[in-house]
Backbone as a ProteinNet text record, in pm:
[ID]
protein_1_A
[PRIMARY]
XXXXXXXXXXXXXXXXXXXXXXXXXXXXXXXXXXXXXXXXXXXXXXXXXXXXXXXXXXXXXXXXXXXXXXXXXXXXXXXXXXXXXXXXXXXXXXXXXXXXXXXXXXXXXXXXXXXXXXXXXXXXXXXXXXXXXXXXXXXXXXXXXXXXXXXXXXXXXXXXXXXXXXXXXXXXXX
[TERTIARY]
-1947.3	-1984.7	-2085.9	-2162.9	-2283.8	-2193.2	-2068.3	-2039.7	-1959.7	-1921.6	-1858.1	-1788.5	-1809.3	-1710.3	-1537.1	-1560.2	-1406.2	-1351.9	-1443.2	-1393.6	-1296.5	-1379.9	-1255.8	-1131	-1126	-1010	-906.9	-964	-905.4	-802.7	-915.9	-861.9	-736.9	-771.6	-661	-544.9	-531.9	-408.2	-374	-460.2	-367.7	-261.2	-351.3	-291.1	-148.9	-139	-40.5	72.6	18.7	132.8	173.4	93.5	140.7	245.3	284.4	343.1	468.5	491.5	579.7	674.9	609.8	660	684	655.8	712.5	828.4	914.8	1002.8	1010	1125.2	1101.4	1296.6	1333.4	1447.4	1526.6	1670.6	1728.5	1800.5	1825.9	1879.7	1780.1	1691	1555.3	1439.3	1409.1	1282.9	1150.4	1179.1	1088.5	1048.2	913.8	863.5	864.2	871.7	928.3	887.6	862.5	848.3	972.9	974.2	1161.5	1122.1	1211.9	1247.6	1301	1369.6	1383.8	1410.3	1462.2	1404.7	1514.9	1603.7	1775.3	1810.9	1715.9	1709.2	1713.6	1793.4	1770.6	1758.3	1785.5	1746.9	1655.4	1611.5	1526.8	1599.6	1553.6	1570.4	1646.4	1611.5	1668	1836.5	1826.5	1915.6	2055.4	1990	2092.1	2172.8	2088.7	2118.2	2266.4	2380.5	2485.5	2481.5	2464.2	2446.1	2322.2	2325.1	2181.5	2315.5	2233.8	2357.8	2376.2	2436.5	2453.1	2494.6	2535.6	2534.2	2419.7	2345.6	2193.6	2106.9	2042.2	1915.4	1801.4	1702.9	1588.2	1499.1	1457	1422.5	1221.5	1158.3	1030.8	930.5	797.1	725.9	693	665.7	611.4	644	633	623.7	630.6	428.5	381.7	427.4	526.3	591.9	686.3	771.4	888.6	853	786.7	669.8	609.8	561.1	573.4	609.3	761.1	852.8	949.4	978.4	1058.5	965.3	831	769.4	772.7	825.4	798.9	983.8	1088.1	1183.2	1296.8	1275.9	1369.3	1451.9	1402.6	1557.8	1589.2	1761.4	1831.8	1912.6	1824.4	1986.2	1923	1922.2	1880.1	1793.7	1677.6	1565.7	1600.6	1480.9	1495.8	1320.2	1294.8	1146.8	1147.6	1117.2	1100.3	1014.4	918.9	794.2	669.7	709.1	550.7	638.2	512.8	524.6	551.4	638	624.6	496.7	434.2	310	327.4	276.9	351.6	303.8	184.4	213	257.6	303.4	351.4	490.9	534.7	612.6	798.6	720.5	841.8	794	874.4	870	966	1095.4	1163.7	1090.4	1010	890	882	799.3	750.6	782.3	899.8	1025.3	1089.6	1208.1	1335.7	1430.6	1469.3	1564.8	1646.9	1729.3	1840.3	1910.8	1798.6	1817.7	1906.5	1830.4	1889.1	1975.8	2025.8	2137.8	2245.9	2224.9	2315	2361.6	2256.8	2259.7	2367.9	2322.3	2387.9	2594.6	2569.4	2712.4	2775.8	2713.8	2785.1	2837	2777.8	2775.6	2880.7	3027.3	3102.7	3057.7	3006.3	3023	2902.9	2754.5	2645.2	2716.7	2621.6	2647.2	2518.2	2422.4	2263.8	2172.4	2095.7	2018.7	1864.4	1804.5	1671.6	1526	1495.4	1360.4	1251.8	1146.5	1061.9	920.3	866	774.6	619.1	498.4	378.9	382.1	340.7	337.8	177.3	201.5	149.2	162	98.3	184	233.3	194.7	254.4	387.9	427.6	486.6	656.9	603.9	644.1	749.2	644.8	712.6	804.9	778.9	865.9	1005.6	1013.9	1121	1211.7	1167.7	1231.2	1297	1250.9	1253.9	1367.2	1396	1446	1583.6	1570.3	1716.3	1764.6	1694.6	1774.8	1848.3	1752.2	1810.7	1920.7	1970	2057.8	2164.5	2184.1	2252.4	2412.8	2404.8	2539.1	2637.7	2517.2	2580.2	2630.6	2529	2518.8	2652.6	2674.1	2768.4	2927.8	2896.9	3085.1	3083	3002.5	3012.2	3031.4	3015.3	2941.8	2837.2	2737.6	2626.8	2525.7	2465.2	2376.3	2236.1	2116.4	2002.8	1915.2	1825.9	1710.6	1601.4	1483.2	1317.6	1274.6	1226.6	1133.8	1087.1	1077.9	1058.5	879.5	858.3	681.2	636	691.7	589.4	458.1	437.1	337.7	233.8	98.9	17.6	15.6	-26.2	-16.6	-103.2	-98.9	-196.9	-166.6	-97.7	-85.1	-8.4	-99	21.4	142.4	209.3	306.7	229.9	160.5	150.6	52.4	-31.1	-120.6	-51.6	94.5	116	137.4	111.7	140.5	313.9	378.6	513	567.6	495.8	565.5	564.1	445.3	476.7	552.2	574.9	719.5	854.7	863.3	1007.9	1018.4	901.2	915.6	968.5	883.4	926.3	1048.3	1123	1254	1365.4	1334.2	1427.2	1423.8	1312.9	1293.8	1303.1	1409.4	1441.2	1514.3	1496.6	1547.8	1661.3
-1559	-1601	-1715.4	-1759.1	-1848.1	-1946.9	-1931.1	-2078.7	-2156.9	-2302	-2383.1	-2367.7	-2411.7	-2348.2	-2383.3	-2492.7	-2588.7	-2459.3	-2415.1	-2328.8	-2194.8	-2138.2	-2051.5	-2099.4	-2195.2	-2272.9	-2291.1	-2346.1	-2397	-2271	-2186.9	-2024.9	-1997.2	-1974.4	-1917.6	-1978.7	-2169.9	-2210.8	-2191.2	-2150	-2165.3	-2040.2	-1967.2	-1787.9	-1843.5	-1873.6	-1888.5	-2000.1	-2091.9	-2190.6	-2084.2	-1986.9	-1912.9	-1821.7	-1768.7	-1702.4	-1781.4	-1866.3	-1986.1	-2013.3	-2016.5	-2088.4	-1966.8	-1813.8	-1753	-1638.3	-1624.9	-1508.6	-1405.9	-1300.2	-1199.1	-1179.7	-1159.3	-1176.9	-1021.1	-1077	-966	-898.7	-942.1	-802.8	-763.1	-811.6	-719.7	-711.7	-781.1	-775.3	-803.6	-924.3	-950	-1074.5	-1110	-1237.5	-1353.6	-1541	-1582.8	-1734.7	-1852.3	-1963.6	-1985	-2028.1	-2126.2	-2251.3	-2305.6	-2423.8	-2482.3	-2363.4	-2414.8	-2312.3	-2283.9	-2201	-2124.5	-2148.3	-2092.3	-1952.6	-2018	-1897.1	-1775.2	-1729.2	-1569.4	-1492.1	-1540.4	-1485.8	-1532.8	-1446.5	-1531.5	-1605	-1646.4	-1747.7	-1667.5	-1508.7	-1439.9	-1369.5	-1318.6	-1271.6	-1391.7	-1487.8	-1648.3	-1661.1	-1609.9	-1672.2	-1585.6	-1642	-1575	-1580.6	-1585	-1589.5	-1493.8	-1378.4	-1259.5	-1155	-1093.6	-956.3	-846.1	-842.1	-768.3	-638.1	-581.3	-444.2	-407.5	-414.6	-349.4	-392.5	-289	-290.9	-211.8	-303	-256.4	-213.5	-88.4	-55.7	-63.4	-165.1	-143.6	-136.3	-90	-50.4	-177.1	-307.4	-385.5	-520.2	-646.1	-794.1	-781.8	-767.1	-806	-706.8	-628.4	-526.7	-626.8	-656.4	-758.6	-892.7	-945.2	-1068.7	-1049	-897.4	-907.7	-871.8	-793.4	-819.3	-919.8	-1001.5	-1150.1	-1254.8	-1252.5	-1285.2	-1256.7	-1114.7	-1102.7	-1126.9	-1179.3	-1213.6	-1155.3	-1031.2	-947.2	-859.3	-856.5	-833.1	-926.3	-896.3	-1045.9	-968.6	-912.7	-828.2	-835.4	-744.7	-799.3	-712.1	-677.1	-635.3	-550.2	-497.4	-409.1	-345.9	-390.3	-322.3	-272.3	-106.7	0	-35.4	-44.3	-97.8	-14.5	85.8	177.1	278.5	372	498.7	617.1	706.9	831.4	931.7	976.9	1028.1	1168.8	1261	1426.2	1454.9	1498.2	1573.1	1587.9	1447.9	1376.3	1439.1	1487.2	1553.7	1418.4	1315.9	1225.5	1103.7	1120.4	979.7	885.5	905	775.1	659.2	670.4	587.6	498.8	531.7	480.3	364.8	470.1	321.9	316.3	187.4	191.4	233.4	326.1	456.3	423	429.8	363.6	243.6	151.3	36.2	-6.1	85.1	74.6	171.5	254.5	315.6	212.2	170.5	4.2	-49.2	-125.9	-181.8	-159.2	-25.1	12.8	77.2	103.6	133.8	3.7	-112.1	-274.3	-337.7	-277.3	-306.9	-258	-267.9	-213.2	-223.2	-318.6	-391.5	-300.7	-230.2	-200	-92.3	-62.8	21.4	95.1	27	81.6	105.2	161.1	163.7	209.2	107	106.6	153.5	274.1	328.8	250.4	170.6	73.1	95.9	244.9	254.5	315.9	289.2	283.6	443.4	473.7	591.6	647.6	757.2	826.9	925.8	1043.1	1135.8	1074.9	958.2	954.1	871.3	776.9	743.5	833.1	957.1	1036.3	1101.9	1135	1165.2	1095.7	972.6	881.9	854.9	843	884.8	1016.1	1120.1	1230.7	1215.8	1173.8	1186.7	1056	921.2	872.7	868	974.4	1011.4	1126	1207.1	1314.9	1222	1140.6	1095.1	1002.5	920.3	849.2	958.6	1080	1181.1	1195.5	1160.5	1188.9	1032.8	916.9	793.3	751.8	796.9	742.6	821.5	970.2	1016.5	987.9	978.3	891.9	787.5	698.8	510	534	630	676.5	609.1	568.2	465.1	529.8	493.2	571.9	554	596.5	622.8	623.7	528.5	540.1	526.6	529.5	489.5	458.2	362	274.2	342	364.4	437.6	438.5	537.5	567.3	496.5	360.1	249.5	230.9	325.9	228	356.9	368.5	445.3	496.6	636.2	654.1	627.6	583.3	520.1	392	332.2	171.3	145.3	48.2	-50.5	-165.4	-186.5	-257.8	-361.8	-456.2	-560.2	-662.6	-520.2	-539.4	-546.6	-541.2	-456.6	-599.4	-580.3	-706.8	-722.6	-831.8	-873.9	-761.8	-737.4	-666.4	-519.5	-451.1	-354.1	-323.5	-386.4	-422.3	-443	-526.9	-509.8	-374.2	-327.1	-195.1	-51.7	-73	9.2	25.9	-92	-143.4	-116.4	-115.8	-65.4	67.2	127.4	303.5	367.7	292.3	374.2	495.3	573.9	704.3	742.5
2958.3	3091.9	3088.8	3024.5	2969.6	2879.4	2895.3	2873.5	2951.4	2917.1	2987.6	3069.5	3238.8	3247.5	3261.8	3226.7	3153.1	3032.9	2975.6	2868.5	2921.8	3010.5	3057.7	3101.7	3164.9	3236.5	3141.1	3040.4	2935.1	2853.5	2814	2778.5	2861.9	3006.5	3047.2	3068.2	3058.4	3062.9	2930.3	2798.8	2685.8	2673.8	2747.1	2740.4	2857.3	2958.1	3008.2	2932.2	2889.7	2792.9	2687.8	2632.6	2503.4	2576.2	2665.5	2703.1	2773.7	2777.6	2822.8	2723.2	2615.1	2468.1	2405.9	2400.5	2318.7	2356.3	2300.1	2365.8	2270.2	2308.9	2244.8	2213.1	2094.9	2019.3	2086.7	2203.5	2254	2188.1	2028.6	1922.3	1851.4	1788.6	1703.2	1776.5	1868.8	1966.9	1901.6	1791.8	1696	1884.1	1845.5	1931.9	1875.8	1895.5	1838.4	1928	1819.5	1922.7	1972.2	2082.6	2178.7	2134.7	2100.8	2076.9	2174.9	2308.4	2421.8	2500.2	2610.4	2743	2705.8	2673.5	2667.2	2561.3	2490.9	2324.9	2351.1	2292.2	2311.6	2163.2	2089.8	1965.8	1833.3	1783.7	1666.7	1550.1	1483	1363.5	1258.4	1233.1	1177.6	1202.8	1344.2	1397.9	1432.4	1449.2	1481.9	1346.8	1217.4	1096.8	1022	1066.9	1008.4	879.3	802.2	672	608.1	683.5	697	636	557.5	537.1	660.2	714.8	837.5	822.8	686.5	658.2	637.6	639.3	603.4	756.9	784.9	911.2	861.1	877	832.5	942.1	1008.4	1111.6	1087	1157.5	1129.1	1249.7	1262.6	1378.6	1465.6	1391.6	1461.8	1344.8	1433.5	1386.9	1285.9	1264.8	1116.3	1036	1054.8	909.6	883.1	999.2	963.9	904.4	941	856.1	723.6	645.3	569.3	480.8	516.8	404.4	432.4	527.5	485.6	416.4	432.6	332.6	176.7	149.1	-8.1	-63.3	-3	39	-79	-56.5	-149.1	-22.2	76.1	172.2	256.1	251	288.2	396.2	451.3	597.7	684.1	830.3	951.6	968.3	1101.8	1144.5	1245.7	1319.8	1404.5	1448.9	1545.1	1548.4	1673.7	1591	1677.3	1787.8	1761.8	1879	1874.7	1799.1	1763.4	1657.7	1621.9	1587.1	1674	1655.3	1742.4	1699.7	1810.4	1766.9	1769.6	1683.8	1622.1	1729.7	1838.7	1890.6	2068.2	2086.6	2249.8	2256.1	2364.6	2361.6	2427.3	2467.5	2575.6	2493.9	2400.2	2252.2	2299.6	2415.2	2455.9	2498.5	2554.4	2656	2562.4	2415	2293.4	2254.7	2184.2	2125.5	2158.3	2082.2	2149.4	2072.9	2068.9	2026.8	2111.5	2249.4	2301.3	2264.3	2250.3	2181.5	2046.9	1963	1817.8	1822.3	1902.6	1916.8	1935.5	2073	2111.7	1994.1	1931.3	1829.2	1685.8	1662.2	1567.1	1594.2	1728	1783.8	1780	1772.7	1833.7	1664.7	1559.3	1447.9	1336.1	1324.2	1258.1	1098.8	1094.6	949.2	891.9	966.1	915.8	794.6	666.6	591.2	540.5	578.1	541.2	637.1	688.6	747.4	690.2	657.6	568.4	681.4	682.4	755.3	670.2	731.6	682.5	777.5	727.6	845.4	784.2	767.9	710.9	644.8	529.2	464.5	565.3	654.5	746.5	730	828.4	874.4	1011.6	1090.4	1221.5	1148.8	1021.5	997.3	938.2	919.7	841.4	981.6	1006.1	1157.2	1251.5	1243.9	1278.8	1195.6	1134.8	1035.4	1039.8	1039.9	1058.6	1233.1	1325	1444.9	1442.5	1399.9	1442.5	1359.1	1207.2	1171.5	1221.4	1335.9	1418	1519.5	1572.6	1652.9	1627.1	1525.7	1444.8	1401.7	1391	1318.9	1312.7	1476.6	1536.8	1486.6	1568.9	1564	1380	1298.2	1129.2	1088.9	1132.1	1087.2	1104.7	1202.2	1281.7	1224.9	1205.2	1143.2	973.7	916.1	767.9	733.1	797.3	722.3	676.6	584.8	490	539.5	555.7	630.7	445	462.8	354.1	419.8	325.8	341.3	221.3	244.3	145.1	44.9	-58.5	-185.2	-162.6	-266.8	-258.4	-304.2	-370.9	-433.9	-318.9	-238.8	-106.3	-106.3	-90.9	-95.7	76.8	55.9	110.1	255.3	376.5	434	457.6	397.8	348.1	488	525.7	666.2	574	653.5	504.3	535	639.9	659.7	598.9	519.2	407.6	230.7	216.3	71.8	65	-84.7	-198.4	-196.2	-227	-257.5	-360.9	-485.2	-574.8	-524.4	-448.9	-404.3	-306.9	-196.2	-118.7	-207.5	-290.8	-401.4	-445.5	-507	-542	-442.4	-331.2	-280.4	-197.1	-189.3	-125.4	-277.2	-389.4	-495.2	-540.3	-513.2	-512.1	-408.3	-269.2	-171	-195.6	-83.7	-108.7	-15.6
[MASK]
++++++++++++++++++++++++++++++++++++++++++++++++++++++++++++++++++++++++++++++++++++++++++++++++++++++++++++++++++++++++++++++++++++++++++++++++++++++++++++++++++++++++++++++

């Protein structure tokens, strides 16, 4: 409040230009600069040349940021939008579980479905909860349901793990 007051002004048109310029990707719901008003998908999801049998389901952005950063998976994304929390009883609200239902029903070709979600117990939980809910759909398609191998301590946000511990724990999936 004791400063400029051009400075707030300034603040709040940047916050409104930032929200102008970024969208949010209508198959993974990753967020994403536009290059123009029209875009509807990210850089990833656009990219036919992504392995499209494999979906890597993760809580947020920066999980998806950093494992295309340590760039040992080459298939497509999916962010849940949180964790389900053990003891809330109305977890649809949460995430999007309808969504990646959609998703995965629209997808003949999928053959993997990679759980990519922080070694927790709310993570843990999340996992169990979103292969009940996957049970029916994974089984009719035959697609196989993993999680990231224990290379990751427990506690660990991925958005913190080193490259080799991300390789690792993406080759000791389970």
């Amino acid at each position: 409040m004791s400063r400029n007051p051009t400075y707030s002004e300034n603040l709040s048109k940047m916050i409104l230009d930032l929200k102008k310029e970024v969208g949010q990707c209508k198959e993974c719901f990753r967020f994403f600069i536009l290059n123009n008003k029209k875009e509807k998908l990210c850089d990833i999801c656009a990219n036919v040349n992504k392995d499209s049998s494999t979906l890597m389901i993760v809580e947020k952005d920066s999980d998806l940021e950093s494992i295309k950063k340590s760039r040992v998976y080459h298939g497509k994304y999916f962010i849940l939008g949180g964790l389900v929390p053990i003891v809330e009883k109305t977890t649809k609200s949460r995430i999007r579980i309808e969504e990646l239902k959609q998703k995965i029903s629209k997808n003949p070709s999928l053959k993997e479905i990679i759980l990519a979600f922080s070694l927790s117990p709310q993570g843990d939980h999340t996992d169990s909860y979103v292969r009940e809910q996957l049970k029916e759909t994974v089984e009719k398609q035959n697609i196989k349901i993993s999680s990231l191998g224990k290379g990751l301590s427990t506690g660990t946000e991925l958005e913190y793990s080193d490259n080799d511990t991300l390789k690792n724990a993406l080759k000791n999936r389970q």
